[in-house]
C-alpha positions in Angstrom: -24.4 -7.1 -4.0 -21.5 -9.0 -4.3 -22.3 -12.4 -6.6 -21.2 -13.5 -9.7 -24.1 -12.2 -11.4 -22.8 -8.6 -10.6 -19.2 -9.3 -10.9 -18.6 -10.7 -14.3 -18.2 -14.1 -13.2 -14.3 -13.1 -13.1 -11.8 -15.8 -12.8 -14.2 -18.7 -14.0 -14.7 -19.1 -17.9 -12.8 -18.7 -20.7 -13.3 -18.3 -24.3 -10.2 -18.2 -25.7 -7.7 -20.4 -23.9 -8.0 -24.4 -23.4 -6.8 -24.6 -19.8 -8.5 -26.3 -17.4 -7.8 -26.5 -13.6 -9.3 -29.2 -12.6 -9.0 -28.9 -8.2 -8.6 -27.1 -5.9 -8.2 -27.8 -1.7 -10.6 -26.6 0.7 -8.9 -25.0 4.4 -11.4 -24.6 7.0 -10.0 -22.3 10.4 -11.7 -24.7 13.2 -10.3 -27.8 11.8 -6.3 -26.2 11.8 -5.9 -27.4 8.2 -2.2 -26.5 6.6 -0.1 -27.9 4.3 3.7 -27.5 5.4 7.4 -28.0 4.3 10.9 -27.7 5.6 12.9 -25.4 3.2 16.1 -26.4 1.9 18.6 -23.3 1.3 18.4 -21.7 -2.1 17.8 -18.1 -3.6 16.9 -16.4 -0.7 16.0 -13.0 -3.4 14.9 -14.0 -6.0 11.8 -16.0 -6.4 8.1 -15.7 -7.7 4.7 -17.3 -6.0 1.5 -17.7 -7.8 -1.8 -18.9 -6.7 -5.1 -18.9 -6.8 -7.8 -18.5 -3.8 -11.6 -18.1 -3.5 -12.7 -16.8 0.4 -15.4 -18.2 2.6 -15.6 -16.3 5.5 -15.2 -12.4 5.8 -15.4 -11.3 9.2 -12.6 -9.3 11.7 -10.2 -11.8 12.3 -7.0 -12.7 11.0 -6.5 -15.0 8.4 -3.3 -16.1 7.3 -3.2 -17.6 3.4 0.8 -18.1 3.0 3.8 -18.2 5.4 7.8 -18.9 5.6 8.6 -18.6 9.4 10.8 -19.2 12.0 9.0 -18.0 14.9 6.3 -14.9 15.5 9.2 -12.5 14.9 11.1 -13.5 11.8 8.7 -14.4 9.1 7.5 -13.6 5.5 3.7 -13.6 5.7 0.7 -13.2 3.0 -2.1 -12.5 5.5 -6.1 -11.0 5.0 -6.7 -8.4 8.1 -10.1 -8.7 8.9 -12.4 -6.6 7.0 -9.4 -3.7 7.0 -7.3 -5.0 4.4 -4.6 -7.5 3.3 -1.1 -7.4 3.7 1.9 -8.9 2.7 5.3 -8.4 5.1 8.5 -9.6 6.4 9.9 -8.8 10.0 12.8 -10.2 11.3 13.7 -9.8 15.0 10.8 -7.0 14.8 12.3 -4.8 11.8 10.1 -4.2 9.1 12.5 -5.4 5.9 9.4 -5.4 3.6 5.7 -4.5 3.4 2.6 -3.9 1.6 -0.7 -3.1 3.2 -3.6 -2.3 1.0 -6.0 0.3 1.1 -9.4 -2.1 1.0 -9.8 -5.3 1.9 -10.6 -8.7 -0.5 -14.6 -9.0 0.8 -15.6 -10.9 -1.9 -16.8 -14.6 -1.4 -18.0 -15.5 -4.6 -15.2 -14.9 -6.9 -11.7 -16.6 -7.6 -8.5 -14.1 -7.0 -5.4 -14.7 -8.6 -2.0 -13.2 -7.3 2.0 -13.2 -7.8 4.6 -12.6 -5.5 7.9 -11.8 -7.3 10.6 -10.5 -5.6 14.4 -9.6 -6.8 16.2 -8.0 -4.0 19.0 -7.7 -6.9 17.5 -5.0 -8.8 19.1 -2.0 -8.1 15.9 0.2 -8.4 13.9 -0.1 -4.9 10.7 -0.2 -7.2 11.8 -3.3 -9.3 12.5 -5.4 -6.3 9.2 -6.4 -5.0 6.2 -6.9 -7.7 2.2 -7.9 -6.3 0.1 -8.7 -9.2 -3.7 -9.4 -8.5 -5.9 -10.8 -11.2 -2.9 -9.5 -13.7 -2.8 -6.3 -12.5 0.6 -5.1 -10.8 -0.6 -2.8 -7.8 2.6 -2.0 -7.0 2.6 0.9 -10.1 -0.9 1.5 -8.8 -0.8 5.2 -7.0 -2.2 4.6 -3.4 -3.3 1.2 -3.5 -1.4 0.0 -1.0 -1.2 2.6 2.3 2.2 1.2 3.0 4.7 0.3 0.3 8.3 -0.7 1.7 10.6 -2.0 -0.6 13.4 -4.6 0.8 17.2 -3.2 0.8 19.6 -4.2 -2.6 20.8 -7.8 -2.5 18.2 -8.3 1.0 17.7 -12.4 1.5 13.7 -12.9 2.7 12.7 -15.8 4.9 11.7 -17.7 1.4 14.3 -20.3 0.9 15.8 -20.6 4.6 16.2 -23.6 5.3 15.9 -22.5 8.8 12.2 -21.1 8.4 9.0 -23.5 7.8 6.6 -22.9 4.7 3.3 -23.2 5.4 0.1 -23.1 3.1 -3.4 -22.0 4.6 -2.0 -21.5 8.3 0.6 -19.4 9.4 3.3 -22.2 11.4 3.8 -19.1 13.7 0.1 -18.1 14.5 -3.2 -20.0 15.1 -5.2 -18.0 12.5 -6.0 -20.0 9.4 -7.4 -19.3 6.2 -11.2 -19.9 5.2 -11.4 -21.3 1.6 -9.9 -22.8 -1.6 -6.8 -22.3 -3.1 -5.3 -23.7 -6.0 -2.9 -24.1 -8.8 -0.1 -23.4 -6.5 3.1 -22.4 -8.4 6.2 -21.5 -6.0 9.1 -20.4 -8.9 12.9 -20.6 -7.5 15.8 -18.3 -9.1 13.5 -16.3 -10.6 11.1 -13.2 -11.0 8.0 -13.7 -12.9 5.0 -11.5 -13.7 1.2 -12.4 -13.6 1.5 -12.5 -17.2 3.4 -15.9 -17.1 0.2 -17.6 -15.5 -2.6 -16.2 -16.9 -4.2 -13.7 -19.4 -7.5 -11.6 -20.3 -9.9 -13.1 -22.0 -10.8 -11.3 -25.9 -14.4 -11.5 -25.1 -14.8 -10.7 -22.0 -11.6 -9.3 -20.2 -11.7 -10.9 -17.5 -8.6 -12.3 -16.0 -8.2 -16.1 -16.9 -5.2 -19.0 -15.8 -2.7 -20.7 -18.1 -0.4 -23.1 -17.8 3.0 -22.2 -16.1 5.5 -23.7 -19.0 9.0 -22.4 -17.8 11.5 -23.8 -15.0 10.7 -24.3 -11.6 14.3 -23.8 -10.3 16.2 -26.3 -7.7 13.8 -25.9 -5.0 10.7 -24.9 -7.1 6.8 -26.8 -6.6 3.8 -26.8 -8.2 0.9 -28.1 -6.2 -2.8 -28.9 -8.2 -4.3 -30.8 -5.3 -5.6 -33.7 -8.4 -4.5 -36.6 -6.2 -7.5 -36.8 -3.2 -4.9 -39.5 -1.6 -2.2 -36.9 -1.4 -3.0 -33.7 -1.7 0.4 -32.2 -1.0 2.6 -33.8 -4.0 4.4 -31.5 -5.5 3.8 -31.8 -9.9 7.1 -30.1 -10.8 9.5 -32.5 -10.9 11.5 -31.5 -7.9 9.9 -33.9 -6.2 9.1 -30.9 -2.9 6.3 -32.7 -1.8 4.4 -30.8 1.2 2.8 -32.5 4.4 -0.6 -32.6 4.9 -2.3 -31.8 7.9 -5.1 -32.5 9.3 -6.1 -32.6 5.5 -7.7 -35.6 3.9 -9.2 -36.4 0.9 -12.6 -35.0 1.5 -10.6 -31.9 1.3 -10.0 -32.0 -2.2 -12.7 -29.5 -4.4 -13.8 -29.6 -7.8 -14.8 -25.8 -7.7 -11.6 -24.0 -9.2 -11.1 -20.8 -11.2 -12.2 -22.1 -14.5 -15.2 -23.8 -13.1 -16.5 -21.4 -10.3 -19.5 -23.2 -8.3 -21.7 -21.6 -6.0 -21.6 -21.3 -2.5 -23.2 -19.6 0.4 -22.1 -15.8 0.0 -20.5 -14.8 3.3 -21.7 -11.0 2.5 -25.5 -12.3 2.2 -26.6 -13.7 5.7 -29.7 -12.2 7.6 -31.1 -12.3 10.9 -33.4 -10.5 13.3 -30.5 -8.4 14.3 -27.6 -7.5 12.2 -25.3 -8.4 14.9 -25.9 -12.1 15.2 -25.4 -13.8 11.6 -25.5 -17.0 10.8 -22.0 -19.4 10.2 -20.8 -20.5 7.7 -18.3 -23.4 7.5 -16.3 -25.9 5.4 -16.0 -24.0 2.4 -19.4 -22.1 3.1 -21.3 -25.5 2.6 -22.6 -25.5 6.2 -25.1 -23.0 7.4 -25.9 -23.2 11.2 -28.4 -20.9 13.1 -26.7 -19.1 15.9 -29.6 -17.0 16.9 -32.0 -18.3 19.7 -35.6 -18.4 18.4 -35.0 -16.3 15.6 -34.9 -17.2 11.9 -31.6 -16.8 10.1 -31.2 -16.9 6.2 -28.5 -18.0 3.8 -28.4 -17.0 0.3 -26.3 -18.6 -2.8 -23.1 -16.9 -4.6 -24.8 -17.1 -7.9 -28.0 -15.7 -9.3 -30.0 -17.3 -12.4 -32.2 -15.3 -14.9 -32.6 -18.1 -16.9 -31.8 -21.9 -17.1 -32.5 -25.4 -15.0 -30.9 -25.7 -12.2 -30.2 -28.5 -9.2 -29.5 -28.4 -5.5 -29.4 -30.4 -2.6 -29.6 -30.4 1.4 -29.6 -31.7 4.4 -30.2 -31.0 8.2 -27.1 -32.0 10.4 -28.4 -32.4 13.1 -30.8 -34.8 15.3 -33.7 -32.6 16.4 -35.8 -31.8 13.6 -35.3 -28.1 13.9 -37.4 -25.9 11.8 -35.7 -25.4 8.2 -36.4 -23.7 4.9 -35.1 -24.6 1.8 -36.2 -22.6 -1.0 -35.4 -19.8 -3.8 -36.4 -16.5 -4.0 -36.2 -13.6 -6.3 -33.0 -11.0 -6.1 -36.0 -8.3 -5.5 -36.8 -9.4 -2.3 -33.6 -10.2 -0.6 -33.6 -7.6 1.5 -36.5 -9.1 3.5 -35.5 -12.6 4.1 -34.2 -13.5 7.5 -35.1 -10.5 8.9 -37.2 -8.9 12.0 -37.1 -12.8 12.7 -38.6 -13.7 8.7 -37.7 -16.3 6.7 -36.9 -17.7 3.2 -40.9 -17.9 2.8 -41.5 -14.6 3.4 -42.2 -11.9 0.6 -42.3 -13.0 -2.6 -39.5 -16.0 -2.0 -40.8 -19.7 -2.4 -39.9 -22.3 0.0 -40.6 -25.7 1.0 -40.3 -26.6 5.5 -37.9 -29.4 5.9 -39.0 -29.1 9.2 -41.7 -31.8 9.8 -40.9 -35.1 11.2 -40.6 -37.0 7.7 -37.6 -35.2 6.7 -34.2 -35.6 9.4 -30.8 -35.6 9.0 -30.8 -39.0 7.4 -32.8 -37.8 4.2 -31.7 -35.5 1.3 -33.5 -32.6 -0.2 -33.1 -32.0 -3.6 -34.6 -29.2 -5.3 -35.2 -28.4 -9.2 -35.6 -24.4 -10.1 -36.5 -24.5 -13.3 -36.6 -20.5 -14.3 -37.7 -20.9 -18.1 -40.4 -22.4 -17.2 -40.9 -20.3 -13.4 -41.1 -23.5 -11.7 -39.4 -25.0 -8.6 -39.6 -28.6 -7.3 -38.8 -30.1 -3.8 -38.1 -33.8 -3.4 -37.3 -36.2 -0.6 -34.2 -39.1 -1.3 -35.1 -38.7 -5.1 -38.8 -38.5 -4.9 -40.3 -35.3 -5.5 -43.7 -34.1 -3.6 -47.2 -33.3 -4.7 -46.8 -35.9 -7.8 -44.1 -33.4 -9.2 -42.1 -34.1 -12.8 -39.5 -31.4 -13.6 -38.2 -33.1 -16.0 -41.8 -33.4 -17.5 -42.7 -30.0 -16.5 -45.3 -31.1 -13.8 -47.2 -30.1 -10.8 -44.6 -27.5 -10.2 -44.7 -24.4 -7.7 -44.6 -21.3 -9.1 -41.5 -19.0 -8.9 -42.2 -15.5 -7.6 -42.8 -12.7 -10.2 -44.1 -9.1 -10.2 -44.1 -6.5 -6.8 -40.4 -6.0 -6.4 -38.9 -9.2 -8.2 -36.4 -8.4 -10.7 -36.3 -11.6 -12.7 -32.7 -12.7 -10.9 -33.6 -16.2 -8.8 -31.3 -17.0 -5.5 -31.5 -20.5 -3.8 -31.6 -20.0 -0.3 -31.7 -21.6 3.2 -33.1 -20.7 6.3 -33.5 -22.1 10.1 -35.0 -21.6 13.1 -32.8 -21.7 16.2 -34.3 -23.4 19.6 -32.2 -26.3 19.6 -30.0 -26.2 17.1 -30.4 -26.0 13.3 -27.5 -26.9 10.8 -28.1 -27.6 7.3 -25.4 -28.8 4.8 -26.1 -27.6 1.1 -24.6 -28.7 -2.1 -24.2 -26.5 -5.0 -21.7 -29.6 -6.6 -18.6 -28.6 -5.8 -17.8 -29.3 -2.7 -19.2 -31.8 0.3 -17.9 -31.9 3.6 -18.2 -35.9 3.4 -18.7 -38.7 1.1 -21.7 -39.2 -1.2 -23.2 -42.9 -1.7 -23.8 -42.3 -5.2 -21.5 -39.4 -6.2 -23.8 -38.1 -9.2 -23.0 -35.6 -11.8 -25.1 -33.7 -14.1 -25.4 -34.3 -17.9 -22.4 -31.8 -18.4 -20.2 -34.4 -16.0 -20.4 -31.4 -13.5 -21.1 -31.6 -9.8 -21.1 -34.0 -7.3 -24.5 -35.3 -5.7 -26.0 -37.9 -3.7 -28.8 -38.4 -6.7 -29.0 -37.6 -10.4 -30.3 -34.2 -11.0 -33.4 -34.8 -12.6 -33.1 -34.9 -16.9 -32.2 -31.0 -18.4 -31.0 -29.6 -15.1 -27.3 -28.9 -14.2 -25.3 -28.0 -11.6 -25.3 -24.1 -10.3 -21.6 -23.2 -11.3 -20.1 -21.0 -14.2 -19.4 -23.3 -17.3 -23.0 -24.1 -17.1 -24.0 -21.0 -16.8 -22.3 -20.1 -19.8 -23.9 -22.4 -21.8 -27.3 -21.9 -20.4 -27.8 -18.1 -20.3 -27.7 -18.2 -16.5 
């Protein structure tokens, strides 16, 4: 299972370096978010890119992260293939001048991935000219990583840097296939070839890849985009002054969940339905679940599992027609069961609460407390919780499922019921498709919530997992 739990939490916390990124932008296909920029003429062979990205949707189609272009057949493109693989390649007039398809594919939606482009066409070794580093690892000197491997020719000039071709971020200017996700701490380096090593680092304790700060030149036509202004989320933080526009971005766009502070989210590899061809959705930044399944129950589960800790969460149905909804969590044990043969979070050995009955609508939050040291969870409507319920006093509580096939690893979940419709919006804290009244953080300052989380009980995302056990 692919969730931070089982994956190291990689490219989230650090214990050795003070660096903090503190935003990242959130592209969503269906809404044909980009940013772009005209190009002015500069080193057209020697340059270095560098970015971070976290994925929230893996399915067959295209999805096209980074992009200088003239038209569909003279172009420089960094592009996911599906579920194949991803690939990074330059054709002009139809020739291949450069490419690099992988061998597997980047499936994982609940971690951050970090990679450089460098490229200097000057080198007069073939194997020096074109480097790929992902999470500080250069694949390039990695024997059958990538199933195609074609250098560019001595002294070659790529579409980067044409002042004829358009650079586009999260859309491809040539294409209508977008990227699903976050990306930040965008560096774009001009005049010179960098390695990963320049913008991040493994961490002593754990080893796991980590950013730092970028501290050398940015060149003449260099950028560095960190998406901290909400107002404009395409200024440039170089110097150079290469400020991109935004489109059909705005500042609800803007993201607090970022490679050194890795929220959850819905995991795009855990969706189940009562036929494994007909998933759920998931949409703007995998904080939207919606049913797609006619009267069948279909189930969402989180990114990040907890074995130990206090932890808050809120909901809310999208929609207008009270559809049947489950909002709950549920022990790793029995995932496998949720969703399925037309099931639902309440199934097994999960807990859940219905949202479904007429006093809850798209007008009123959910919030819920798990509260695994004690093996409690806690359900409340607009701030007040049911059945008398305290978590912060440790009352009137539901039990958490134990024994049978649980494991000890919790999962907040989701489910609904498809007749009409059924949408639900969840908030882990790091990212809302629209504005909050009240905007609320946890004790740590972490997350973003339309109420408090109750006394003791933090947002679901990496530094507080560190700090808490998790």
């Amino acid at each position: 299972m692919e969730v931070l739990q089982r994956t190291a939490n990689r490219g989230s916390i650090s214990t050795d370096t003070a660096y903090e990124i503190g935003n990242s932008i959130k592209f969503e296909t269906a809404n044909t978010e980009s940013l772009t920029k005209s190009q002015t003429a500069s080193n057209r062979r020697t340059w270095t890119v560098s970015f971070w990205f976290k994925k929230t949707k893996v399915d067959s189609a295209l999805q096209y992260i980074f992009e200088a272009g003239i038209n569909s057949s003279t172009l420089l493109s960094l592009f996911v293939n599906g579920t194949t693989d991803w690939r990074i390649y330059e054709y002009v007039s139809g020739s291949r001048n450069l490419a690099f398809y992988s061998t597997s594919p980047l499936r994982d939606s609940a971690a951050w991935y970090h990679i450089v482009i460098a490229c200097d066409t000057t080198q007069s070794t073939a194997a020096n000219r074109f480097k790929i580093y992902l999470n500080g690892e250069d694949l390039t000197a990695v024997s059958g990583y990538f199933s195609t491997a074609a250098y560019p020719a001595q002294n070659y000039e790529t579409q980067i840097n044409n002042s004829n071709a358009t650079l586009s971020i999260g859309k491809a200017p040539t294409a209508s296939t977008n990227f699903c996700g976050y990306i930040s701490e965008f560096n774009f380096i001009d005049g010179l070839m960098k390695d990963a090593e320049d913008f991040g680092k493994y961490d002593s304790a754990s080893n796991i890849w980590q950013p730092i700060e970028y501290t050398g030149s940015y060149g003449n036509q260099g950028y560095f985009l960190n998406f901290a202004d909400s107002g404009d989320l395409g200024d440039d933080e170089s110097g150079n002054g290469k400020d991109f526009t935004e489109n059909n971005i705005a500042a609800i766009d803007q993201s607090t969940d970022t490679p050194t502070n890795n929220f959850a989210t819905l995991n795009n590899l855990q969706k189940f339905s009562g036929t494994s061809s007909n998933n759920p959705t998931h949409t703007e930044g995998a904080t939207i679940h919606t049913s797609t399944l006619d009267d069948y129950w279909q189930t969402s589960i989180a990114t990040i599992g907890v074995t130990s800790g206090k932890w808050y969460f809120e909901a809310r149905i999208l929609d207008d027609n009270t559809p049947l909804v489950m909002v709950g969590v549920g022990d790793e044990g029995d995932i496998p069961t949720w969703g399925l043969n037309n099931g639902y979070l309440g199934d097994g050995k999960s807990v859940s609460y219905s949202s479904g009955s007429s006093a809850y609508t798209h007008a009123h939050t959910i919030g819920m407390a798990v509260d695994v040291d004690n093996g409690k969870v806690y359900w409340a409507k607009d701030n007040t919780y049911i059945s008398s319920g305290n978590p912060a006093g440790n009352a009137n509580g539901t039990a958490l499922p134990t024994g049978g096939v649980c494991n000890g690893t919790y999962f907040i979940g989701v489910s609904g019921y498809k007749d009409d419709a059924a949408v639900l919006q969840v908030n882990f804290g790091g990212y809302h498709a629209n504005s909050l009244s009240s905007a609320a953080s946890d004790a740590n300052g972490y997350g973003t919530f339309e109420f408090a989380p109750p006394s003791g009980f933090y947002a679901l995302c990496t530094k507080n997992l560190a700090e808490y056990g998790g």
